[in-house]
C-alpha positions as CSV (number, residue, x, y, z in Angstrom):
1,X,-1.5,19.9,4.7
2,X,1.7,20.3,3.0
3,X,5.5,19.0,3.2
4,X,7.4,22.1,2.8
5,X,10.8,20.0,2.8
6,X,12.1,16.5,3.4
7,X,11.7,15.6,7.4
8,X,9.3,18.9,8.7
9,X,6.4,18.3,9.7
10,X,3.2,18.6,7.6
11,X,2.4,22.7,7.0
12,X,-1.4,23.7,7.5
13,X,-2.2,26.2,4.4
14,X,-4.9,27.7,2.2
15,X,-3.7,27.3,-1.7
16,X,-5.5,28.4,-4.6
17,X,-8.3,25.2,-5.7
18,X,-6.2,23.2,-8.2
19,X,-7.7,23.7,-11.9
20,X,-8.1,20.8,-14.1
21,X,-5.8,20.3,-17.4
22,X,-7.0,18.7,-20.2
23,X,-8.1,15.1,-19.4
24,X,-8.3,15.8,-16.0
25,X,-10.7,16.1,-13.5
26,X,-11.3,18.5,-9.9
27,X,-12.5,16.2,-7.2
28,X,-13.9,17.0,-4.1
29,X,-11.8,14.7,-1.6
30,X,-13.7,12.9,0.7
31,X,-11.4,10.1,2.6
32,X,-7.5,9.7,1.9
33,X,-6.2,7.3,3.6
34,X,-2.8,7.5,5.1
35,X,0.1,5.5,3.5
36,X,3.5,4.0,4.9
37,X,4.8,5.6,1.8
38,X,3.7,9.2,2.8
39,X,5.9,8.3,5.4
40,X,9.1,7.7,3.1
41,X,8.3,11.0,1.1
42,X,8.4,12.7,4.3
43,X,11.8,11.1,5.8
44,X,13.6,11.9,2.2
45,X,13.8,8.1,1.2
46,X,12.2,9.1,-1.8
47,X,14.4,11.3,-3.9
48,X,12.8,14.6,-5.7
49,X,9.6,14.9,-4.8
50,X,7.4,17.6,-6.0
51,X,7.6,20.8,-3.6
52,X,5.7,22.4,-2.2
53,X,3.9,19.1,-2.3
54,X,0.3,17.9,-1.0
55,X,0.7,14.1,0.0
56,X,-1.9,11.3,0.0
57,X,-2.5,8.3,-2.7
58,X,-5.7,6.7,-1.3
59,X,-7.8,9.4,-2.6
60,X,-12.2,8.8,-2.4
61,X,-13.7,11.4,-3.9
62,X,-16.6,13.3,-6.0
63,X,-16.0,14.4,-9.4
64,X,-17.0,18.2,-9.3
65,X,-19.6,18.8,-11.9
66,X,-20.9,15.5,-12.6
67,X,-21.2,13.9,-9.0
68,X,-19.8,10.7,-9.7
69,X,-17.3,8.9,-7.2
70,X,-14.1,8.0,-8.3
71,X,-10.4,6.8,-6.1
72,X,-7.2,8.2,-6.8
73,X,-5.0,5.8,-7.1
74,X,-0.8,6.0,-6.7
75,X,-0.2,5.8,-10.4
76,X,-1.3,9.4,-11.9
77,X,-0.1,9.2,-15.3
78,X,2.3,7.2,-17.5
79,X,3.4,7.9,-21.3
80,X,1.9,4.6,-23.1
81,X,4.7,5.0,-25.4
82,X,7.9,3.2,-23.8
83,X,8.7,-0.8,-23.6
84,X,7.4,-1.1,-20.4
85,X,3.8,0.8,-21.6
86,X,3.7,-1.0,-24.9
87,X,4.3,-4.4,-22.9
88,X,1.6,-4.2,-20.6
89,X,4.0,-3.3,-17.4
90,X,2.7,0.5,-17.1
91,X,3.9,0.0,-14.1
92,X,7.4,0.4,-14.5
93,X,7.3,3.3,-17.3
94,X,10.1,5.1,-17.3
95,X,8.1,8.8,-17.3
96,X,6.0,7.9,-14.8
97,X,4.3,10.8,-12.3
98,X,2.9,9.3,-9.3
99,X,-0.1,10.8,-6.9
100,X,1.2,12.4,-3.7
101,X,5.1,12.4,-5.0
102,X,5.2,14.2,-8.3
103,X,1.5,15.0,-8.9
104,X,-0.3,16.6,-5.5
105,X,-2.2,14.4,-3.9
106,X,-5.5,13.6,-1.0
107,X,-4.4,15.3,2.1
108,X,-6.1,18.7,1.1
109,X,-10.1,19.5,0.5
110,X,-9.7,19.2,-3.3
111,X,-7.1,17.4,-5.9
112,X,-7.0,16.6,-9.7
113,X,-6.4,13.9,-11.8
114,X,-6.0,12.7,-15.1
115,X,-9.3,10.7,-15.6
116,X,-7.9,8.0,-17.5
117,X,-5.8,6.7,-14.1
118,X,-9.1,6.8,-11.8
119,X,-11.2,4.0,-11.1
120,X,-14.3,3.4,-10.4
121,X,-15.4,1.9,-6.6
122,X,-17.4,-0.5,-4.9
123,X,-20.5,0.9,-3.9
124,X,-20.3,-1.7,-1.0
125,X,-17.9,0.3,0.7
126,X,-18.4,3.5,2.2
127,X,-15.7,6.5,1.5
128,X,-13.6,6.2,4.5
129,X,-13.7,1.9,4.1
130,X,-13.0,2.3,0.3
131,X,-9.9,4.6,0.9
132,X,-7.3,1.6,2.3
133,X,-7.9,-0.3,-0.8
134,X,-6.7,2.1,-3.2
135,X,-2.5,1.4,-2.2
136,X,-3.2,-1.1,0.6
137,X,-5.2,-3.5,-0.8
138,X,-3.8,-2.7,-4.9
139,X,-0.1,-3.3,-3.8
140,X,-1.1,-6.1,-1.3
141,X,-2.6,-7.9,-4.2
142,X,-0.1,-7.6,-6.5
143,X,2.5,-9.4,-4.2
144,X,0.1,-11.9,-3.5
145,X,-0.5,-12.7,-6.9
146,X,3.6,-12.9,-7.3
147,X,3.7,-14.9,-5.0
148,X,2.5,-17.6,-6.8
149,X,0.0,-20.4,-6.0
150,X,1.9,-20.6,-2.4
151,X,-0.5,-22.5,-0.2
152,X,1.4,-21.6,3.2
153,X,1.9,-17.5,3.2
154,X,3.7,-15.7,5.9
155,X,3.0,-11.9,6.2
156,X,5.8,-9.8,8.1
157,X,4.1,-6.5,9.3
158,X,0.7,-7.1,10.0
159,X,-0.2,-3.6,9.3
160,X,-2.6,-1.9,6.5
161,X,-2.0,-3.8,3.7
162,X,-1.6,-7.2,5.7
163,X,-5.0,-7.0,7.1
164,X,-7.0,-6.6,4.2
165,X,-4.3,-9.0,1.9
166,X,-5.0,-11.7,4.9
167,X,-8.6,-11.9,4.0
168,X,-8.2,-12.5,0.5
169,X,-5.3,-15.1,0.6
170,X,-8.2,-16.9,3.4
171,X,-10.9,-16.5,0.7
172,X,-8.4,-18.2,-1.7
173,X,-7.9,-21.4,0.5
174,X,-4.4,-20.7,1.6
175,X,-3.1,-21.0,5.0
176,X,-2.0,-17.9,6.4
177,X,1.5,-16.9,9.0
178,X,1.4,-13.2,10.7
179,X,5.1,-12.0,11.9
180,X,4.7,-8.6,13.9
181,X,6.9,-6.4,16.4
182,X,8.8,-9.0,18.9
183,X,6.3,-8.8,22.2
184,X,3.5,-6.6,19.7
185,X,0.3,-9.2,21.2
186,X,-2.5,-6.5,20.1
187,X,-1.1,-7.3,16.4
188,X,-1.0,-10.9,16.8
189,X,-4.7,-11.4,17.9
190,X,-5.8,-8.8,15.4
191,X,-3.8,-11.2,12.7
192,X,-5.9,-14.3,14.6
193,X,-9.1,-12.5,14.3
194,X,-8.1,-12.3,10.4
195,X,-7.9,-15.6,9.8
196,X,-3.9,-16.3,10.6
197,X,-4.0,-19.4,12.0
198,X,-0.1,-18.7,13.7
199,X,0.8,-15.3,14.9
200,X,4.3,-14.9,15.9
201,X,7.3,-12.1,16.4
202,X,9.3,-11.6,12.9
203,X,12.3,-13.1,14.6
204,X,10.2,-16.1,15.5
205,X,10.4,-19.6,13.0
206,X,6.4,-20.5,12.4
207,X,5.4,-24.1,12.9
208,X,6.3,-25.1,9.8
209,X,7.9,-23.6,6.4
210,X,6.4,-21.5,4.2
211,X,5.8,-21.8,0.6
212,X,6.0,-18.0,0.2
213,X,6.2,-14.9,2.6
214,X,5.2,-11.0,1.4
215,X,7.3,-8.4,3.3
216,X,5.2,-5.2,3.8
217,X,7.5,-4.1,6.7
218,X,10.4,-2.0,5.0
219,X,13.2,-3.8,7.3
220,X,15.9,-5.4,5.1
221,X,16.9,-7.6,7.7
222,X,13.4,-9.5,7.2
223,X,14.8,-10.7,3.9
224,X,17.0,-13.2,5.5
225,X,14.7,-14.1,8.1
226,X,12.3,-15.4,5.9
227,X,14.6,-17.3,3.5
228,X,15.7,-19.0,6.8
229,X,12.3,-20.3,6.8
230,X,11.4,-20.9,3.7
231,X,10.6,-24.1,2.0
232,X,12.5,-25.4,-1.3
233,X,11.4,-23.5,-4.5
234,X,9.8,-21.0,-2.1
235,X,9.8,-17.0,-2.6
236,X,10.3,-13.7,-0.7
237,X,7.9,-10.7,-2.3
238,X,9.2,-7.0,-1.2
239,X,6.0,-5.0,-0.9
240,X,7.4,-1.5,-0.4
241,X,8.6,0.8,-2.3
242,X,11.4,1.6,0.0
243,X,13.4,-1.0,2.3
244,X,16.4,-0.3,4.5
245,X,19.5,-2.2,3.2
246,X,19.1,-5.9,3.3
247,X,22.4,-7.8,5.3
248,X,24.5,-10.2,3.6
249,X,23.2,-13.7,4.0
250,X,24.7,-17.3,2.9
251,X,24.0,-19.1,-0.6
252,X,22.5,-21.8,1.3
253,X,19.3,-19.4,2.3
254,X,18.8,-18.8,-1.2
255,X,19.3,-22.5,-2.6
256,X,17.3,-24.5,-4.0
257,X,15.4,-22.4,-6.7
258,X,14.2,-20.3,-3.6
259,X,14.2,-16.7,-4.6
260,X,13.3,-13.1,-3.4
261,X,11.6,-10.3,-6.1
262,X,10.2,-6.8,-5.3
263,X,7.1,-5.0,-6.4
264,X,6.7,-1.9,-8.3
265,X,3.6,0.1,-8.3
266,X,0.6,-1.0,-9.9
267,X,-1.1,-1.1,-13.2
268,X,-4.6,-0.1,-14.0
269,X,-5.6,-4.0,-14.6
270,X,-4.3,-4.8,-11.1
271,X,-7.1,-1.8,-9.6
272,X,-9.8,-3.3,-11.7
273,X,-9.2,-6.6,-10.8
274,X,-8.8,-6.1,-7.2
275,X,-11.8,-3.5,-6.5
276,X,-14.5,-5.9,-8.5
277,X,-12.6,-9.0,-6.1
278,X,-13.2,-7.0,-2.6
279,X,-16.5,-7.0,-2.4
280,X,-17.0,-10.6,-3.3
281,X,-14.4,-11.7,-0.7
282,X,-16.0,-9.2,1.0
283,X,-12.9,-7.3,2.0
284,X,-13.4,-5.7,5.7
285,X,-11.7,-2.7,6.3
286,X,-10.4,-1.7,9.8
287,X,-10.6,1.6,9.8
288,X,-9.8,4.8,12.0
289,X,-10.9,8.4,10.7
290,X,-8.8,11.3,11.4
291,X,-9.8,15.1,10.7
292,X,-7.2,16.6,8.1
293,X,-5.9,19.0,10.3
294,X,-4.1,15.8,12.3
295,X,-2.4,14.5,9.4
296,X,0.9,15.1,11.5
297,X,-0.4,13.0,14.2
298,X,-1.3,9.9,11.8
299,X,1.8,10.0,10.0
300,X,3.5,9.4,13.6
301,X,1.3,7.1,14.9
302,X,2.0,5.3,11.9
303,X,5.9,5.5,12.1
304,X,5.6,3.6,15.9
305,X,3.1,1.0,14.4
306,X,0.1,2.4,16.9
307,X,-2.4,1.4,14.0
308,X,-5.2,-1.4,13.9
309,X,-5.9,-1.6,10.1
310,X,-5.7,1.8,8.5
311,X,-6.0,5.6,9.4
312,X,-8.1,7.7,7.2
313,X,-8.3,11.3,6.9
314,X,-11.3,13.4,6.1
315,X,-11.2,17.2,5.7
């Protein structure tokens, strides 16, 4: 299924089978699992993305040739030469190609990538469970790992990432605070079922203050709204990769020492930490296949937040 241009729809097609470069590797794709990011890539809040371009980050498959399963992660290939490489922040290298954005990606039968950016999975998982945790569950855990030791966590957007984050921040003893869509009750119960122990609209103050909150929903007005209920030397983590402009707000929602920081990506460390950490949480994924040939139909249902944990396509 390929993006053709910024905002048309996903393009059926038969292409040539990708061949491997050096270093890389042809995989069979088995599950890819269907990111809000595909989403900015598709609206053109991503600038320059390779075109004709094959989407899809969340990538289960078989290594042609050898058998073995591996996931495809969103970070395809960095330089290892630059400050950030060098520093142990691969995450922010400046040359950076990313899966499903500059490199082609899951939502077609086959895909390549450089073997040194693949990681190994949990055998606990099947292919279409395992999928989420490749962007979902690796960004999810880096913002919950900046956000500190925060005992009281609020989560605005209860979507993908949320729902498996939820279940590790639970595992880790900390008390958890679901903001959805004002009236969205089939999110707040699914947020309950979680482990939340408050479920709420974002526009709603929980019970009491929070020590930190992780935005996954890409509103910039949420930014704000969770300062406002925030508690002193608290923090705001940005999950997404793209986030509508964020409206001025006094000094006094930012006072004392509380602070708001993004995330960027992921490193190979955060992957192999995370996948060897699911499976002891265990990690339950909510998932919902979709044949390839829908991918249109996913991406939208994803846009008007009709999703209970993640959507997964399978050719």
């Amino acid at each position: 299924m390929l993006l053709v241009a910024p905002g048309a729809p996903l393009r059926e097609a038969e292409v040539a089978e990708p061949e491997p470069g050096p270093g890389q590797l042809l995989v069979r794709v088995r599950a890819c699992a269907v990111c809000r990011t595909d989403l900015h890539v598709v609206d053109g809040e991503l600038p320059e993305p390779r075109l004709p371009l094959v989407l899809g980050h969340q990538i289960v498959g078989e290594v042609v040739g050898d058998g073995r399963r591996i996931g495809i992660p969103w970070l395809g290939w960095t330089d290892g030469e630059c400050r950030y490489c060098r520093t142990g922040r691969e995450n922010l290298c400046e040359r950076a190609l990313f899966t499903g954005y500059l490199l082609d990606g899951g939502y077609a039968e086959y895909a390549v990538a450089d073997e040194r950016f693949c990681l190994e999975l949990p055998e606990a998982y099947g292919d279409v469970e395992a999928a989420p945790l490749l962007c979902a569950g690796l960004i999810g855990y880096r913002a919950l790992r900046l956000a500190g030791d925060a005992e009281r966590l609020g989560l605005y957007g209860f979507g993908s990432s949320a729902h498996l984050i939820a279940q590790v921040a639970r595992w880790q003893g900390r008390r958890v605070f679901a903001f959805t869509r004002a009236g969205d009750e089939e999110a707040q119960a699914f947020a309950r079922e979680l482990g939340a122990e408050w479920a709420g609209a974002s526009d709603e103050p929980p019970p009491e203050q929070l020590d930190a909150a992780i935005l996954f929903a890409p509103a910039g007005e949420l930014v704000p709204a969770a300062l406002r209920v925030l508690a002193p030397g608290g923090i705001v983590v940005c999950a997404g990769i793209h986030m509508s402009d964020i409206p001025s707000f006094p000094y006094e929602l930012l006072w004392e020492e509380r602070s708001v920081r993004s995330v960027a990506n992921l490193t190979r460390d955060d992957g192999r930490e995370f996948l060897e950490l699911a499976p002891r949480v265990p990690v339950r994924t909510v998932v919902e296949e979709l044949p390839l040939i829908r991918a249109n139909e996913g991406l939208e249902r994803l846009r008007s937040g009709r999703v209970r944990g993640s959507l997964v396509l399978v050719p």
